[in-house]
C-alpha positions in Angstrom: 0.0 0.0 0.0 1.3 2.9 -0.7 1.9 5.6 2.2 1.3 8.7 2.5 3.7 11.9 1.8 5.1 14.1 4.5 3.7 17.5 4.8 7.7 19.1 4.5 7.7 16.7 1.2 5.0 18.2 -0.5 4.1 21.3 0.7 5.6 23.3 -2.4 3.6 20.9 -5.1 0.5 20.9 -3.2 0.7 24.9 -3.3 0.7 24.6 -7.2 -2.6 22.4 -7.4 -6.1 22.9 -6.2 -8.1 19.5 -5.3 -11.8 20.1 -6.8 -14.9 17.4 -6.4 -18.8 18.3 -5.8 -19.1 21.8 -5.5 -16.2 22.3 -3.4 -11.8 23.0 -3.8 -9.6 22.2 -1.5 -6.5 25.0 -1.8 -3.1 23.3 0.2 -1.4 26.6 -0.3 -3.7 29.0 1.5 -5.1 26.3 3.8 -8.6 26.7 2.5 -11.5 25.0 1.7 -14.5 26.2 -0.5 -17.9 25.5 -1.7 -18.7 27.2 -4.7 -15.8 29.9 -4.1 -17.1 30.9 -0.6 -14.9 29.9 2.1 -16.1 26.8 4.5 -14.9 27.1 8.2 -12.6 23.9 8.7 -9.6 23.8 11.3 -6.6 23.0 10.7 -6.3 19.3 11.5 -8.8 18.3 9.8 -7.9 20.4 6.4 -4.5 18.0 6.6 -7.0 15.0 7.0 -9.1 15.6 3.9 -5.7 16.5 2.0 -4.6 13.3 3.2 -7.6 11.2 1.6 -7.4 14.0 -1.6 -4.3 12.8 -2.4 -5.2 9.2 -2.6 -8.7 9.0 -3.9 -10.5 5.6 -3.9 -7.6 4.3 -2.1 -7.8 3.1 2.1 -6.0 5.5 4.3 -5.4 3.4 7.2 -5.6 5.0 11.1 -2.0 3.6 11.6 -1.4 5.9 8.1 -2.9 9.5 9.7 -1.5 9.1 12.8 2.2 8.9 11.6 1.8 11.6 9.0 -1.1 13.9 11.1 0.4 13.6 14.5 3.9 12.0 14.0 5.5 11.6 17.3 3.5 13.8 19.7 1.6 11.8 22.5 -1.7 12.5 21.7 -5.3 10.7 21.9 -5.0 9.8 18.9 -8.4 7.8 18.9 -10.3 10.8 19.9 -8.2 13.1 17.9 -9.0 11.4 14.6 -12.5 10.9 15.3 -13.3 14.5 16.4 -10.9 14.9 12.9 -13.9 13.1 11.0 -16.7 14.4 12.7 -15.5 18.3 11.8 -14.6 17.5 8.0 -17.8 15.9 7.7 -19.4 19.0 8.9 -17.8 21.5 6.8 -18.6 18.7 3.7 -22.5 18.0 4.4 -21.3 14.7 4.6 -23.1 11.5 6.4 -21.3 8.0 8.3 -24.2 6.6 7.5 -24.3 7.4 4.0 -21.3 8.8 2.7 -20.7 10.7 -0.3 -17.3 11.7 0.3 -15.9 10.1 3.0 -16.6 6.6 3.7 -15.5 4.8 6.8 -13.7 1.4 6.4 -14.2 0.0 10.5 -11.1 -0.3 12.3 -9.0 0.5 9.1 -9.2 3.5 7.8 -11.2 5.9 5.3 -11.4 6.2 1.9 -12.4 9.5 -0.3 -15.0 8.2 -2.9 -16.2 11.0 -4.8 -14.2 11.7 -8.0 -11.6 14.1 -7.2 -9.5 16.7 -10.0 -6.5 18.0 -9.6 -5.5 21.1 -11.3 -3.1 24.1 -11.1 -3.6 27.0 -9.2 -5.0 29.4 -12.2 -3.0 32.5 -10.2 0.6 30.4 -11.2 -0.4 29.7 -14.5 1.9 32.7 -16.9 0.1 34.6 -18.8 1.3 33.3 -21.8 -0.3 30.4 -21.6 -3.9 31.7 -21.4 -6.2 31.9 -23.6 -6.4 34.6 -26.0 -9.7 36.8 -26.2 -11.5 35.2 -29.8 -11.6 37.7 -32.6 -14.6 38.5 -34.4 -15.2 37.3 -37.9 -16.6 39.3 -40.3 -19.4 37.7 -42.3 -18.6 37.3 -46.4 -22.3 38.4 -47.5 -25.4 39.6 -46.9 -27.0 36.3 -46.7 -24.6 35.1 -43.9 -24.6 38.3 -42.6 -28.9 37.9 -42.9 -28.9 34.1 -41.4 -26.4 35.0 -38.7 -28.5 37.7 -37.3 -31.4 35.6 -37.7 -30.1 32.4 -35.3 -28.3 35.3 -32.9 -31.4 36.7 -32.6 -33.0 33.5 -32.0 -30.5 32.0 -29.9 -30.9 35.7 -27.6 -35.1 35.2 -27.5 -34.6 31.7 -26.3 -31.9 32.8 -23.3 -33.8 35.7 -22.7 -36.7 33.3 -22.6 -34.5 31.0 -19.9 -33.4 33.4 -18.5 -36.9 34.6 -17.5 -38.1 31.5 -16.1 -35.1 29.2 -14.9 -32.4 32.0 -14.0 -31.3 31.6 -10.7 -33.2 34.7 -8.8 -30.8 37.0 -6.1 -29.3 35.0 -3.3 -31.3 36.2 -0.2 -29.8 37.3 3.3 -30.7 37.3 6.7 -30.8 40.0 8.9 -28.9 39.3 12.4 -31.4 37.3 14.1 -33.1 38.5 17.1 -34.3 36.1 20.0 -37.7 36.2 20.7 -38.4 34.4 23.8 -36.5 33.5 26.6 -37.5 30.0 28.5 -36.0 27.6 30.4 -38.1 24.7 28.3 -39.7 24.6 25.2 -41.0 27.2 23.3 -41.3 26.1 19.8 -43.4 25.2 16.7 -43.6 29.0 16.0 -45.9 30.5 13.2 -46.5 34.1 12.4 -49.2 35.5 10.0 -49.6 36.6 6.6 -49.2 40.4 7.8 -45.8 39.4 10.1 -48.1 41.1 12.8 -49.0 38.4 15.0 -46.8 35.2 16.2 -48.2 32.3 18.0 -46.3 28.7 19.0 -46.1 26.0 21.3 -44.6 26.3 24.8 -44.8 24.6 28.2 -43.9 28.1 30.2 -47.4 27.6 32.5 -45.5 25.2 34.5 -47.8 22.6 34.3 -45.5 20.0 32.8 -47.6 19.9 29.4 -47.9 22.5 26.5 -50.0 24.8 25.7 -51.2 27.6 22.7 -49.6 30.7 23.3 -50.2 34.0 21.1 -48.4 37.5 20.8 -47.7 40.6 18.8 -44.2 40.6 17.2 -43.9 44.0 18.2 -44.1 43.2 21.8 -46.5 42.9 24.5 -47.7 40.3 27.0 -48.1 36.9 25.8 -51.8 35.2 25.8 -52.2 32.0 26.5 -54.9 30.4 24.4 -55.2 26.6 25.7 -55.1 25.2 29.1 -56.1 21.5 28.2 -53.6 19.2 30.5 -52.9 17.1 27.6 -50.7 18.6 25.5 -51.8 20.8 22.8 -48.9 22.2 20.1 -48.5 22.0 16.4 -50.2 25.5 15.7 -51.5 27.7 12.6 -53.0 31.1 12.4 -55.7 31.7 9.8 -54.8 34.1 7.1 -57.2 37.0 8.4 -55.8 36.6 11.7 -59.0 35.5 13.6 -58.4 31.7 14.2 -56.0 29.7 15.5 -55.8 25.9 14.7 -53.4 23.7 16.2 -53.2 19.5 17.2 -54.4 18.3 20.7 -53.4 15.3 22.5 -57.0 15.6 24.5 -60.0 13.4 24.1 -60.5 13.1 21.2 -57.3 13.9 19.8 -57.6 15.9 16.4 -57.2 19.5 15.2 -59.2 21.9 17.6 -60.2 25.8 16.5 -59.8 28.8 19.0 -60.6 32.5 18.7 -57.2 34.2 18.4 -58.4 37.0 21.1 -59.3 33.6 23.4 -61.8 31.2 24.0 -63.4 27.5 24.0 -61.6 25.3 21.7 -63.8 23.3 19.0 -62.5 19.8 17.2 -63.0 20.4 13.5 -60.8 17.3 12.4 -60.2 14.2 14.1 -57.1 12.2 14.7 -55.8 15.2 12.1 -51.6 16.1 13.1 -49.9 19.7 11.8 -52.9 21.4 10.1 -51.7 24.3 7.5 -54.2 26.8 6.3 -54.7 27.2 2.8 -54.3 31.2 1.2 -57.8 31.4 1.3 -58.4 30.1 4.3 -60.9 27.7 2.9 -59.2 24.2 3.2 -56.8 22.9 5.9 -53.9 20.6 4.4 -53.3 18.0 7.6 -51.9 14.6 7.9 -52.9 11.5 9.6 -50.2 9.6 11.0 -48.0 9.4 14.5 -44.9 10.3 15.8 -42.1 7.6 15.5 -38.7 7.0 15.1 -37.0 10.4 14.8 -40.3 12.5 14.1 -43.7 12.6 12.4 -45.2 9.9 9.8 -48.3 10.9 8.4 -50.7 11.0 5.0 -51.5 14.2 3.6 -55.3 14.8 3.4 -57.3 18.8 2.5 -60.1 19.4 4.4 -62.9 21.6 2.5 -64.7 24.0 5.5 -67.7 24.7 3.1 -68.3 20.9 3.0 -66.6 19.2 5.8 -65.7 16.9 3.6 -62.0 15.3 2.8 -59.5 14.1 0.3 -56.3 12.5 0.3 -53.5 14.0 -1.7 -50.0 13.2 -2.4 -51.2 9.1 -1.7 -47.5 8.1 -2.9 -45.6 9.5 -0.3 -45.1 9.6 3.6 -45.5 13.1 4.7 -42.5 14.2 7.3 -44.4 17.3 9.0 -46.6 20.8 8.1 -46.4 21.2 4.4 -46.6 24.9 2.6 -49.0 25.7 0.1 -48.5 27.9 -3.3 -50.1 31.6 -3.3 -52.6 30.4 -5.9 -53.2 27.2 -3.1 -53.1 24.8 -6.5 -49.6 23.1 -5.1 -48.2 21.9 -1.9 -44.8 21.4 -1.2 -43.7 18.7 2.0 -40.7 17.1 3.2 -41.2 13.3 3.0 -40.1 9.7 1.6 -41.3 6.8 -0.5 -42.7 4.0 1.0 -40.0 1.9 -0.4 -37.3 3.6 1.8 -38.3 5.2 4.6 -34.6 7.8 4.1 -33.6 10.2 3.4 -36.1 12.7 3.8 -36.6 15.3 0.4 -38.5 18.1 -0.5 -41.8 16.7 -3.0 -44.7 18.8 -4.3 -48.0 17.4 -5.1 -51.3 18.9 -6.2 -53.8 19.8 -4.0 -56.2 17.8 -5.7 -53.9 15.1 -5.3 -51.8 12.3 -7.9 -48.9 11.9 -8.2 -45.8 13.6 -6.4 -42.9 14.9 -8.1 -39.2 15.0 -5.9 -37.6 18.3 -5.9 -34.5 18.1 -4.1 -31.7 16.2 -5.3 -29.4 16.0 -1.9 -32.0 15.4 1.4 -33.3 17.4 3.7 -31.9 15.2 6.3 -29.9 11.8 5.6 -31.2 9.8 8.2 -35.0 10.7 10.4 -33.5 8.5 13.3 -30.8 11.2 13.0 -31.2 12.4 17.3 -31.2 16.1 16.3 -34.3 15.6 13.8 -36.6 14.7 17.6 -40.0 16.6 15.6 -41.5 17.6 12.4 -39.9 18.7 9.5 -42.6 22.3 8.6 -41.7 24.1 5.3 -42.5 27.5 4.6 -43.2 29.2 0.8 -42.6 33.0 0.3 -43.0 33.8 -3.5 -40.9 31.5 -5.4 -38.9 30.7 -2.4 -39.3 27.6 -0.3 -38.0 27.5 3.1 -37.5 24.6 5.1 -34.6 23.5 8.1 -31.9 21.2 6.8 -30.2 18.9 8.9 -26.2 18.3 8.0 -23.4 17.1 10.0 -24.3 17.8 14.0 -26.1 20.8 13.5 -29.7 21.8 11.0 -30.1 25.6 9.8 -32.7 27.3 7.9 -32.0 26.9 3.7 -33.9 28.5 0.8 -34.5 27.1 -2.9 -36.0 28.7 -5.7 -39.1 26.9 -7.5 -39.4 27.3 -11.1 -42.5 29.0 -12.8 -45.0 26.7 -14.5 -43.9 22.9 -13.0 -42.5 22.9 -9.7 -39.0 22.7 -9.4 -36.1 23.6 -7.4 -33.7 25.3 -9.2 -30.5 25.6 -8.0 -30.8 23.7 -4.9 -30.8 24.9 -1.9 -28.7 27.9 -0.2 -28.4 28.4 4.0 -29.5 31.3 5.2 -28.6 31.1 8.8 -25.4 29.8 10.3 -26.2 28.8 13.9 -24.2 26.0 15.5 -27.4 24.7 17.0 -30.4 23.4 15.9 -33.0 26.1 14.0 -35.7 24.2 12.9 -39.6 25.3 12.0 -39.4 28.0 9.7 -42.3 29.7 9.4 -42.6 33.5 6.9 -44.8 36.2 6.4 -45.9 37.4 3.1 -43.2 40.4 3.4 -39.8 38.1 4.3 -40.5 38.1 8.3 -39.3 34.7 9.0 -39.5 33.0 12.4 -37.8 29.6 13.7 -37.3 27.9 16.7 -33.6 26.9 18.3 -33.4 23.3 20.1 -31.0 22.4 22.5 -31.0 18.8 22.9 -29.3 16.1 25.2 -30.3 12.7 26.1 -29.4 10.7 29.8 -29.3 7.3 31.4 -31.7 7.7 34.3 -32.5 5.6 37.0 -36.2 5.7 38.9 -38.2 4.3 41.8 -42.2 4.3 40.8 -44.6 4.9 43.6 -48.1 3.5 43.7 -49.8 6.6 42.4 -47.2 6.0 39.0 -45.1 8.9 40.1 -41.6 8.9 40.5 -40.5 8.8 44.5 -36.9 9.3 43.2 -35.3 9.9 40.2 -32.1 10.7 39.0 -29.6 10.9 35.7 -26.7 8.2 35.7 -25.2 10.3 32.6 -25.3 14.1 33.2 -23.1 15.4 30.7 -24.8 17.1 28.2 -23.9 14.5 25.6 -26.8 11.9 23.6 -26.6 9.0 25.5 -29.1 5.9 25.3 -30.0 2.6 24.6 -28.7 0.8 28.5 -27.8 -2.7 28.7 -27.6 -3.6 32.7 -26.5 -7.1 34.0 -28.8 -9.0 36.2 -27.6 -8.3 39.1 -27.8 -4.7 38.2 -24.0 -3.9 39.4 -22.8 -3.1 35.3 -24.1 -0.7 32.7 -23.4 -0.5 28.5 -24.9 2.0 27.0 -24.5 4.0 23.9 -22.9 7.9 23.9 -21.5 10.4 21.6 -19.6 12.7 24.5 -16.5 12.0 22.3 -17.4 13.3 19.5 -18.7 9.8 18.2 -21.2 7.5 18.7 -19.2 4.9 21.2 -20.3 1.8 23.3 -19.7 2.9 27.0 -19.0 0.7 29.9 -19.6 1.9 33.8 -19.6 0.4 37.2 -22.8 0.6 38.7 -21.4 0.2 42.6 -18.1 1.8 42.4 -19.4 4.9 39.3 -16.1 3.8 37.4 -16.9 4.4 33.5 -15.1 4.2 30.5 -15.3 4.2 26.5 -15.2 0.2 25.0 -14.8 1.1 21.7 -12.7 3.9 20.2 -13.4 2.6 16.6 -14.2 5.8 14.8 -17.8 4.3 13.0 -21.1 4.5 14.6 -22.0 2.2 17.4 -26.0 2.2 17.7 -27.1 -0.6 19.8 -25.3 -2.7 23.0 -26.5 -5.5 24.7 -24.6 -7.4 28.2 -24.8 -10.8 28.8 -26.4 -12.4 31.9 -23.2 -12.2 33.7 -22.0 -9.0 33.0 -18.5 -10.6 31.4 -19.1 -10.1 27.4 -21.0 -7.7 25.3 -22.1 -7.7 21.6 -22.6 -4.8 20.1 -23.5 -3.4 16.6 -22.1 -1.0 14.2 -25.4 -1.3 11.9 -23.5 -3.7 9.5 -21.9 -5.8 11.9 -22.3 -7.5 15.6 -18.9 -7.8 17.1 -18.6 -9.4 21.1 -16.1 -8.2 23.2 -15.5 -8.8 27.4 -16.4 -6.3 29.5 -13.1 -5.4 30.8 -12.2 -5.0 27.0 -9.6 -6.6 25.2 -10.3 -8.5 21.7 -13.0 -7.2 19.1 -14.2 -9.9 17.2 -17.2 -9.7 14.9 -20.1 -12.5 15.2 -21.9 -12.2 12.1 -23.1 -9.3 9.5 -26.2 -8.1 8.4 -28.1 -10.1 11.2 -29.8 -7.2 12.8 -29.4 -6.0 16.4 -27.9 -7.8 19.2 -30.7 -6.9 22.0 -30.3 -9.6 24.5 -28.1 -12.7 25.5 -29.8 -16.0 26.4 -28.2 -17.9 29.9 -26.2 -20.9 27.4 -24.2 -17.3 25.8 -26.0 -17.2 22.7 -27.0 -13.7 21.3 -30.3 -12.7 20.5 -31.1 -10.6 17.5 -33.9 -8.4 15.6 -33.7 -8.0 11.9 -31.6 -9.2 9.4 -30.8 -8.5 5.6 -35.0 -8.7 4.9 -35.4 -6.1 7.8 -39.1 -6.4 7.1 -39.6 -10.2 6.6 -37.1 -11.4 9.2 -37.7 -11.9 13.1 -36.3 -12.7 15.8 -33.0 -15.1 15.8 -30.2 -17.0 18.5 -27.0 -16.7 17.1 -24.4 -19.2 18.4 -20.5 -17.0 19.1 -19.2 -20.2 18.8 -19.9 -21.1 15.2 -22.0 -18.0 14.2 -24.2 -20.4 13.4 -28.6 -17.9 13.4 -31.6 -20.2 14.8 -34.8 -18.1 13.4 -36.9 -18.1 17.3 -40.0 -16.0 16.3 -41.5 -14.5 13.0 -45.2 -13.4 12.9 -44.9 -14.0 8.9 -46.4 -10.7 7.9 -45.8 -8.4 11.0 -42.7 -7.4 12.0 -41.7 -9.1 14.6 -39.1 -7.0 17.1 -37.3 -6.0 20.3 -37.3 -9.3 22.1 -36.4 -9.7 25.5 -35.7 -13.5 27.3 -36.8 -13.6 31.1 -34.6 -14.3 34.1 -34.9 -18.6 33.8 -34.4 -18.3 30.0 -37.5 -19.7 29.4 -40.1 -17.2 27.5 -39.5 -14.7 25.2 -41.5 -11.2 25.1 -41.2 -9.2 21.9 -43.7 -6.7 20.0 -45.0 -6.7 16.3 -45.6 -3.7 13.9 -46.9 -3.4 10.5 -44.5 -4.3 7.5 -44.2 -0.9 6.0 -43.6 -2.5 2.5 -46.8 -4.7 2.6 -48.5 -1.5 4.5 -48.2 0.4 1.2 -48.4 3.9 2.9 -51.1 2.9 5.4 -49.7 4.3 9.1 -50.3 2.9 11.8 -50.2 3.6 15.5 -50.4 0.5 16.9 -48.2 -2.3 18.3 -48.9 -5.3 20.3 -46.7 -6.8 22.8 -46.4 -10.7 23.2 -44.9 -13.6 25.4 -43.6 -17.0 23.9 -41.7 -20.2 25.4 -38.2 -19.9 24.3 -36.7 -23.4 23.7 -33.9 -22.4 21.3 -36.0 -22.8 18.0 -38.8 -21.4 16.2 -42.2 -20.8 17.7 -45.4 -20.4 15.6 -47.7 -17.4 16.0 -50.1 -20.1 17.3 -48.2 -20.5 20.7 -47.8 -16.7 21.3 -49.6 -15.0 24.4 -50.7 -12.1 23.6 -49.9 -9.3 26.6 -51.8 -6.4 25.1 -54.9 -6.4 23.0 -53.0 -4.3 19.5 -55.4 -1.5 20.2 -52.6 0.9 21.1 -49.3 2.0 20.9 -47.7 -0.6 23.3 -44.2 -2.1 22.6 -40.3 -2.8 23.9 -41.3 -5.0 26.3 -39.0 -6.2 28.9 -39.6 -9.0 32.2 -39.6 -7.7 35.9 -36.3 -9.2 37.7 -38.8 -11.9 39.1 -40.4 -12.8 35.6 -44.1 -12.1 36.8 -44.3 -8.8 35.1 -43.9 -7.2 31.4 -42.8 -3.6 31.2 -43.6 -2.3 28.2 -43.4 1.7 26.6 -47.0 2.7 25.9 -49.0 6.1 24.2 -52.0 5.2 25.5 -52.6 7.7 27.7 -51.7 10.5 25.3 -48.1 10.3 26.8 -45.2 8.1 26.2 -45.0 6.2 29.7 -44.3 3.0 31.1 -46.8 0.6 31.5 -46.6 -3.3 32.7 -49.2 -6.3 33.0 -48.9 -8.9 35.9 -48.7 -12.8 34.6 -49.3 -15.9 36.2 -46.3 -17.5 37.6 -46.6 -21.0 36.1 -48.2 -20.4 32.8 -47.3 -16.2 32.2 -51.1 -15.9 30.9 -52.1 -12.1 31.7 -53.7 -11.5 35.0 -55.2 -8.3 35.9 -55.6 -5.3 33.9 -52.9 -3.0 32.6 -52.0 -0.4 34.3 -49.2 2.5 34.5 -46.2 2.2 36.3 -44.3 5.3 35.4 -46.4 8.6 34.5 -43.8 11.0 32.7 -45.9 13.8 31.6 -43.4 16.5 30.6 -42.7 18.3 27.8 -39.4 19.4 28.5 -38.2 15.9 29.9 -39.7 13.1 28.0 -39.3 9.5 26.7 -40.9 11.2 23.2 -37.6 13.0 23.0 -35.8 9.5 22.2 -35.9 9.3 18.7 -36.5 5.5 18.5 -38.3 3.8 21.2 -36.2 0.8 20.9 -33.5 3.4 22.3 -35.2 4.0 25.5 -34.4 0.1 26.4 -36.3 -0.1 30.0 -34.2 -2.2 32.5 -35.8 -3.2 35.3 -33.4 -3.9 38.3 -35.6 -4.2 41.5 -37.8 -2.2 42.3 -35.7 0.1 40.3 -36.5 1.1 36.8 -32.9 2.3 34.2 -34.0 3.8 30.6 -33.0 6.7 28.2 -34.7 9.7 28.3 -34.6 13.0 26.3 -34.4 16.7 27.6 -35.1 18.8 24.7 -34.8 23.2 25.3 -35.8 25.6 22.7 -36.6 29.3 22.3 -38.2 31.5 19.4 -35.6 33.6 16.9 -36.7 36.1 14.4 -34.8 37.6 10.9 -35.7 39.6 8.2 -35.4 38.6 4.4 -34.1 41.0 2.2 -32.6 40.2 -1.5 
């Protein structure tokens, strides 16, 4: 393999070249990278990094490689160092682990550039002499050429004029400095101002009350009114376009889209089950979805809903719908971030009819690569001014408000889209007035291990965070006896399997592998734990030491039976396959559970080994665009091979939202996640001893009703993993923050 050059080597070629691919260059002499001539922000270490892979495109770069020629000597952490390395140039470039298009990860060897890379000279060292000369003009020999030639240039000018009119690319638009509007300590968020950029209302849990609420102001100051005092929580707001009526979602019974006075008063339902209701121009027709909120944000169908007739129709039946969609001036067109049902990422701007058909993709690089992404925890709203569409766009570790132009005549984007804020955070929601007053809202998020004691009202008597560090941290793994943790953390920089000491509060990184972890699981014992990278399950001891891999594409190791085996979800067919044992002594997968249609997920084996719990979901390729918001949780003997639907108990009826089940320490209980109450809480169902039928009724065990703390702020419920220890229950749980910001548009 070839190795890499020294920096002293080549420093005086590199300063003759420029490295180009995508829309960006790459300038060794001046130490700067570009995208489409405009600087990018980069440090240094990681300009030498991509340099590195520039130099060899297509070609590994091993770890061993960068840290000889990146650090040489110096005693660093390397492991971090590199990884932080990768985590900024993938930043700067837009660019995705998960789906690379630049730099791809090769685990525990290296990376490797993989977009097609030029290499020219610096234009300011080329001599004069060898540019190109200005072309001459050639003087036509008659009248007739002299007659045809003006002809076609006269042609050839109507038809650029004529592109030019419609497909130029219109003046880049800037933002004023932006100017915070609010000031919580929770969440204030989901803003939407009117057409007249008068009037601003949003969601916000500031009453104190632990839920959210309507709130409405004036932009140009004055005291907030709150319009909603339901307990449940109400959010997802819009404000008609004369200013009179407020709409908005409500988690009260019956959920749906509810109507209040914008100057206060009682709250009407004027759509049921509807989710992030937009008003059409006119104010005649709401454009609302019917869906849920899963794994890293809203799902939902995009329906109109005619006031004159109360009547509704679905639109846009070919496509998921990711969150509030924005409608055209004239209202024939809607615009929506969403997905196929094929492939459920990455997300992309679409734009359907309102009368519905067919949709037509607009974007060509997504919104966001990946919805289980944990800074993409809500909807994804977009907001039309003009010919301008406006939407947040999530790249690298942080998501800022873009714009794109859309074409006359057929929707299209031209051009792509351009940022128009630069925030290090998370400024999501846009929402715009008809004269460029735009409005979003800026999340802070974090995610913790916690530990809690329920009482017997479904309270917490204690509770406290085992991870308090500011970082994402989820998906816990505890041994039986409840003395060692794994979990999952990005406090480095990159997603990593953690390790602590539950007695002695001793914790410390497992893997320093530069790729990212997602999912952990500890055996019985506490010695060994398997672990996956998404691609791969590699086992490992506790105490660390040797990485070796158990098997690839076989889903997600989520528990260990007592005879060592690992037991996965998924597999290659991720929506055919169930639930298998996979042997670390021959890697040899034993199918245990498949419902066939369903599928069949997140099992859990109780303390004697003997029965398995586990949930089923819809297929999403045999659901063709049907959502639903319901899971049912069921029990099964375990004997090492494959038990038929038949023998299942089921533990919940498949009327609600109940699933990632897990046994009580003394295997008379299932704990299972549950929406049933409007809330994401825990729940559990006593069993019978001998035969673990279901005995008594469900009931809750752990009421967490606040916005600002939540389960709902862990992007994938399979993340929460609830471990019950005791009388002691460990899970993940979100804490999301967020205020209101406000910038002017000017072009």
């Amino acid at each position: 393999m070839a190795e890499l050059r020294s920096n002293s080597g080549t420093m005086e070629n590199r300063s003759r070249r420029l490295f180009r691919f995508g829309t960006f260059e790459a300038d060794p002499g001046t130490g700067e990278l570009r995208r489409a001539g405009r600087p990018v922000s980069l440090q240094e270490q990681p300009f030498r990094l991509l340099l590195a892979l520039l130099e060899r495109p297509a070609e590994i770069v091993t770890r061993a490689e960068l840290r000889e020629n990146l650090w040489g000597e110096t005693h660093v952490d390397f492991e971090e160092g590199l990884n932080t390395a990768v985590r900024k140039l993938r930043d700067a470039l837009g660019d995705s682990a998960s789906n690379p298009r630049f730099v791809e990860t090769l685990p525990r060897r290296g990376y490797r550039f993989i977009a097609p890379v030029e290499s020219v000279a610096d234009p300011a060292l080329v001599p004069e002499a060898l540019k190109p000369e200005a072309l001459k003009p050639v003087r036509a020999r008659s009248w007739l050429l002299r007659f045809l030639g003006g002809t076609v240039v006269s042609f050839a000018a109507a038809a650029i004029l004529f592109y030019w009119f419609w497909f130029r690319e219109k003046p880049e638009w800037t933002a004023s400095p932006p100017t915070q509007l609010t000031r919580d300590s929770g969440i204030t968020s989901e803003p939407v101002i009117s057409r007249d950029g008068k009037l601003l209302s949003y969601t916000s849990d500031r009453a104190g009350q632990g839920n959210t609420d309507i709130w409405m102001q004036l932009i140009a100051g004055g005291e907030p009114r709150r319009l909603s005092d339901d307990p449940a929580d109400d959010h997802e707001p819009d404000i008609s376009p004369d200013g009179s009526t407020i709409i908005f979602r409500s988690e009260r019974d019956p959920p749906g889209i509810y109507a209040v006075p914008a100057l206060g008063g009682k709250a009407r339902l004027i759509i049921r089950d509807g989710h992030v209701p937009r008003y059409s121009p006119d104010g005649s027709r709401v454009a609302f979805s019917v869906g849920h909120y899963g794994s890293g944000g809203f799902s939902g169908s995009l329906r109109i809903y005619e006031f004159a007739t109360g009547s509704t129709k679905r639109a846009a039946q070919d496509r998921y719908v990711g969150g509030p969609v924005a409608w055209s001036r004239d209202g024939s067109t809607l615009i929506f971030a969403g997905w196929s049902n094929l492939q459920l990422r990455p997300l992309h701007l679409w734009s359907c009819s309102a009368t519905g058909g067919i949709s037509t993709q607009l974007t060509v690089e997504p919104v966001s690569e990946d919805r289980t992404s944990f800074g993409q925890v809500s909807s994804v709203s977009v907001a039309w001014l003009n010919d301008r569409i406006i939407v947040s766009r999530l790249q690298g570790d942080s998501a800022n408000v873009w714009a794109g132009t859309v074409s006359t005549g057929t929707p299209r984007l031209v051009g792509g889209l351009k940022r128009l804020t630069f925030g290090t955070g998370s400024e999501v929601m846009p929402s715009v007035s008809s004269g460029g007053r735009l409005v979003f809202a800026n999340h802070t998020y974090a995610a913790g291990i916690w530990e809690a004691t329920a009482g017997k009202d479904a309270t917490a008597t204690t509770m406290r965070p085992i991870t308090n560090d500011g970082a994402i941290n989820y998906r816990p793994s505890v041994s039986a006896d409840g003395s060692r943790l794994v979990y999952v953390s990005n406090r480095t920089g990159n997603f990593e399997v953690w390790i602590k000491d539950l007695l002695q509060g001793n914790e410390v990184a497992l893997t320093h592998t530069g790729v990212q972890e997602n999912s952990a699981a500890i055996s019985r014992d506490g010695t060994k734990v398997a672990y996956s990278d998404g691609v791969t399950i590699w086992l490992t001891a506790f105490s660390g030491g040797e990485q070796r891999p158990l098997c690839q594409r076989c889903g997600r190791p989520d528990d260990w039976s007592s005879d060592g085996k690992v037991i996965t979800a998924g597999g290659p067919r991720m929506y055919t396959n169930g639930i298998s044992s996979v042997d670390p002594a021959t890697s040899k997968s034993i199918e245990i559970a498949n419902h066939g249609i369903l599928v069949t997920t997140a099992p859990h084996l109780s303390p004697d080994g003997r029965w398995l719990t586990f949930h089923t979901s819809d297929n999403t390729r045999a659901a063709k665009l049907t959502i639903s918001s319901k899971r049912q949780v069921f029990v099964a003997p375990y004997n090492g091979h494959l038990v038929p639907p038949a023998n299942w108990i089921p533990i919940t009826d498949g009327d609600a939202l109940d699933r990632e089940a897990r046994w009580s320490s003394d295997g008379n209980q299932i704990y299972f996640l549950s929406d049933r109450d409007g809330f994401r809480c825990i729940w559990k169902r006593n069993l019978n001893p001998a035969t673990k039928q279901p005995s008594g009724p469900i009931h809750p065990v752990l009421h967490l009703h606040n916005s600002h703390l939540s389960l709902m702020h862990i992007p994938d419920t399979g993340n929460v993993s609830i471990c019950p220890v005791g009388n002691k229950l460990i899970f993940a749980m979100g804490e999301l923050s967020s205020n209101l910001w406000m910038t002017d548009l000017k072009q």
